[in-house]
C-alpha positions as CSV (number, residue, x, y, z in Angstrom):
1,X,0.0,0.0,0.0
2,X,1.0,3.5,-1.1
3,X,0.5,6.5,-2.2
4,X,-1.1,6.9,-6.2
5,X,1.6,10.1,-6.6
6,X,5.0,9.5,-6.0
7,X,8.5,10.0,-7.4
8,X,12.1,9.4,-6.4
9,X,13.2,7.7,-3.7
10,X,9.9,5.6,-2.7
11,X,9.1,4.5,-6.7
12,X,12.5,2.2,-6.0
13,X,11.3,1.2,-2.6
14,X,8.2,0.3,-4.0
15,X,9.3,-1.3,-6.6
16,X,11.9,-3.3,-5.2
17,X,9.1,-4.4,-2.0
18,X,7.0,-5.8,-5.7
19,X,10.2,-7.7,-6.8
20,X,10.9,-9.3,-3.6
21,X,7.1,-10.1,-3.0
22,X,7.1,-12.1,-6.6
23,X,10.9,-13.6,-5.9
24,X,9.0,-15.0,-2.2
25,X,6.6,-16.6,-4.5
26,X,3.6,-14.3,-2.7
27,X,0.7,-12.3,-4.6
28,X,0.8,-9.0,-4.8
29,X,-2.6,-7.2,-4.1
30,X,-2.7,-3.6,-4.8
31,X,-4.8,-0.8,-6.0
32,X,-3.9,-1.1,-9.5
33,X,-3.3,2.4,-10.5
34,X,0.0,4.7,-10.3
35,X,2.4,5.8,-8.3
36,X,3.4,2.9,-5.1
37,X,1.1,0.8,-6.5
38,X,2.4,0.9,-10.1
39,X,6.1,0.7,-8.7
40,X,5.2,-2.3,-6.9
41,X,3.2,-3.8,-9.6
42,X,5.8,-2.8,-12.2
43,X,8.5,-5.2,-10.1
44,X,6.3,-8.5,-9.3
45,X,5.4,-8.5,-12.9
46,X,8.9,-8.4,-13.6
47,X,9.7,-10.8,-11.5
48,X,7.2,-13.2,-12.6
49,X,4.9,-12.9,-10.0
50,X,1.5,-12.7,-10.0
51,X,-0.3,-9.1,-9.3
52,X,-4.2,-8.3,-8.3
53,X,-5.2,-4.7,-8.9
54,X,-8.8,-3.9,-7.0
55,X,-9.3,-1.0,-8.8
56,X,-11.4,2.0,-7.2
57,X,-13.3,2.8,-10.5
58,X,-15.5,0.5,-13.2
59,X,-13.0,0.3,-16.0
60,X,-10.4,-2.2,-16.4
61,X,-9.1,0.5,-19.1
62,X,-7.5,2.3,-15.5
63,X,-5.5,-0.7,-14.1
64,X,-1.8,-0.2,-15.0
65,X,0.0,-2.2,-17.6
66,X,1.5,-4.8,-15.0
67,X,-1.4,-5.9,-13.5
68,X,-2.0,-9.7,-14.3
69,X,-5.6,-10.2,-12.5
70,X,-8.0,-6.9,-12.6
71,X,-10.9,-6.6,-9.9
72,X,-12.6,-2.7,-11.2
73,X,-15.6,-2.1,-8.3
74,X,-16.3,1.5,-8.9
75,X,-16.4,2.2,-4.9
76,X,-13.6,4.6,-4.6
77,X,-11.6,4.8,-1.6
78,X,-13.8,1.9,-0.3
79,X,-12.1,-0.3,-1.9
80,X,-9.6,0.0,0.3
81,X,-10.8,-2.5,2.6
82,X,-10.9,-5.2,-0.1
83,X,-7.5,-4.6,-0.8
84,X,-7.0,-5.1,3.2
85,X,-9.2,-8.2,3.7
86,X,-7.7,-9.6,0.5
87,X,-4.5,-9.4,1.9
88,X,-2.5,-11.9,5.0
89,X,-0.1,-9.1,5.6
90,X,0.2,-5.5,4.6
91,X,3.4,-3.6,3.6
92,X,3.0,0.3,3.6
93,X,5.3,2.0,1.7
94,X,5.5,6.4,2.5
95,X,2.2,7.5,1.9
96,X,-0.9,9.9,2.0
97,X,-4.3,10.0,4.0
98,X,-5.1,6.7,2.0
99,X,-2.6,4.8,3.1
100,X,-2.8,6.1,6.5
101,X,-6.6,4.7,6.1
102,X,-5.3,1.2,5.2
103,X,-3.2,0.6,7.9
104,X,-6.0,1.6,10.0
105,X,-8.3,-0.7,8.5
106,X,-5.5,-3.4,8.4
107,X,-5.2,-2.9,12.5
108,X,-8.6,-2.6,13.3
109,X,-9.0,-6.0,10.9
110,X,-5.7,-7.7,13.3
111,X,-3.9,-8.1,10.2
112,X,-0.2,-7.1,10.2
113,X,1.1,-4.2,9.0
114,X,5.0,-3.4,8.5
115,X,5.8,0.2,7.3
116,X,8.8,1.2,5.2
117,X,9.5,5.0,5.8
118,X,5.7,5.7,6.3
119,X,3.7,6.9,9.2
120,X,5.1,7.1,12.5
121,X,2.0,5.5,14.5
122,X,4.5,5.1,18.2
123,X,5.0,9.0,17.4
124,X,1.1,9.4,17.8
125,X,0.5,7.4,21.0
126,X,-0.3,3.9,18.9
127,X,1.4,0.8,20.0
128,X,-0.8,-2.2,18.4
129,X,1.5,-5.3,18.3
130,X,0.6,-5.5,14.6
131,X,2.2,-3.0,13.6
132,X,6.1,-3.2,12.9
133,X,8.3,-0.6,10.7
134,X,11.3,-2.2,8.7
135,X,13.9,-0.1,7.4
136,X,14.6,-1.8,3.8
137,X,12.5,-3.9,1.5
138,X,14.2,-6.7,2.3
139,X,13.5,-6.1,5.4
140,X,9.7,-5.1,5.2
141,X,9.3,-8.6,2.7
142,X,10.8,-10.9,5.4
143,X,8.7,-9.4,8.3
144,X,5.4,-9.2,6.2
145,X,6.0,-12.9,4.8
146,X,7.1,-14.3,8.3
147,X,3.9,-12.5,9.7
148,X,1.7,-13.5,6.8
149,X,2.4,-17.3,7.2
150,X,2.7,-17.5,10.9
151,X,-1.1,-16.1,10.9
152,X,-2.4,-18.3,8.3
């Protein structure tokens, strides 16, 4: 999970967090469009790895090119928790309000959530025990496979 706008530093975090999801022989569920979630998509396709986009509009025209497996619902932002219930484990890379909704609906849902330079939840008063931050990709993969499997 990500931001739809982004540039720089977190495209290559993002993308590199797709790769290694694919190379762990894990789907990738995103939101199908741009920015994190077209970096991420963009390096499990790559990698040979399977990618679901759960697209917030009707059209299957909107899904970026790596996407192997389109879900469109037209529900906006409220597709958000299908992305979070579709998911074992959730890996949230910077972000925006949207992605700060996500790990809330990940945590209210008791799935794990690991955060790669995103928001600072211990800085805010939060300390839920499903919520971890990792410093690289490799290190946010790991965590959010280890997580994903012990909870399955």
């Amino acid at each position: 999970m990500g931001p739809g706008r982004m540039d720089g530093p977190g495209i290559e975090l993002a993308h590199e967090v797709g790769r290694l999801i694919a190379e762990a022989d894990c789907v990738l569920v995103c939101g199908g469009l741009g920015g994190a979630m077209g970096a991420a998509a963009r390096g499990a396709f790559e990698a040979g790895g399977t990618v679901i986009g759960i697209l917030p509009g009707a059209s299957h025209a909107d899904a970026n090119p790596y996407i192997t497996h389109i879900i469109a619902t037209g529900m906006g932002h409220a597709r958000n928790s299908i992305n979070i219930l579709s998911s074992h484990a959730i890996i949230a890379v910077q972000g925006e309000y949207g992605t700060l909704s996500e790990i809330a609906l990940a945590l209210k849902s008791r799935k794990p959530v690991v955060g790669l330079h995103t928001w600072d939840l211990a800085a805010a008063g939060c300390r839920d025990p499903n919520f971890h931050m990792a410093g690289t990709p490799v290190e946010a993969v790991n965590l959010a496979v280890f997580l994903a499997r012990r909870d399955m």
